[in-house]
N, C-alpha and C positions, 0 to 999 in steps of 0.2 A: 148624775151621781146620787142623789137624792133616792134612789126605786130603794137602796139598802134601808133606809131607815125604817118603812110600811114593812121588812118582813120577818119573819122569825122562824123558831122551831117548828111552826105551826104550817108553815108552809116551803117545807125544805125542797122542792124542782125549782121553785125561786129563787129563794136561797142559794143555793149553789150555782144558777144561772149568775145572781148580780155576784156572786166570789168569783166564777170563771169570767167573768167580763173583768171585773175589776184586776183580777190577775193577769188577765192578757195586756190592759194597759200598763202595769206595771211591771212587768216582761219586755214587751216592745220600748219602753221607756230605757228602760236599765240596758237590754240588749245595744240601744244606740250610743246611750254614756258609758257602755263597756269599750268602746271604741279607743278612748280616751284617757280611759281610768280602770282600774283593778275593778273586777266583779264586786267584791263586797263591800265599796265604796259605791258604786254604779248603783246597785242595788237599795242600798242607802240612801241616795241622793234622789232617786228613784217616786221612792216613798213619801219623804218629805215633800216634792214636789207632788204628790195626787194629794196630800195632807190639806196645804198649801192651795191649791188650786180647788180643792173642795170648801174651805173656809171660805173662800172667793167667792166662789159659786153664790153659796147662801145668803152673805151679801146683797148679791144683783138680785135673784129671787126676794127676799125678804123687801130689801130698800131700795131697790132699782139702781146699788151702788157699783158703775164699770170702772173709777179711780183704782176701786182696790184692787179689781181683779188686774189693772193694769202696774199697779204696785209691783203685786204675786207674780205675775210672770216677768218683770224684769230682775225681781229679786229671786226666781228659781234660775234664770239665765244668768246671775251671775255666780249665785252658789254650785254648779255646775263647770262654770269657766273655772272660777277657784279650784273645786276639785280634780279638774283635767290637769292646771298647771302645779298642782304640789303634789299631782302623780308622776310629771316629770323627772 
């Protein structure tokens, strides 16, 4: 998740590689919580969850810290469950 940060205007086939990567995972993400849940809640939840998961990440890189990232993914699994059952 990290390649986004090294690149910019300056180097736009990169650039638009780490956007089309980054879009597909949150596509694939949403696609699967569409399942479940209205698109523009999926979509939503989506997001926050590569948000989420990216904050993690930096963590384990910076501090060698796996708690948080274990945090983040219990707490995007439940904000996910929530929003599957108040789309009920």
């Amino acid at each position: 998740m990290h390649l986004a940060y090294g690149i910019g205007d300056g180097t736009p086939v990169a650039k638009e590689a780490v956007r089309d990567f980054f879009q597909s995972l949150r596509t694939l993400l949403s696609d699967i919580l569409n399942r479940a849940m209205p698109r523009e809640v999926a979509d939503t939840v989506a997001a926050d969850a590569l948000i989420r998961l990216e904050g993690a990440t930096l963590l384990i890189t910076v501090f060698d810290d796996t708690e948080t990232m274990q945090r983040t993914a219990r707490a995007v699994i439940m904000d996910a469950t929530e929003a599957a059952q108040a789309a009920r």
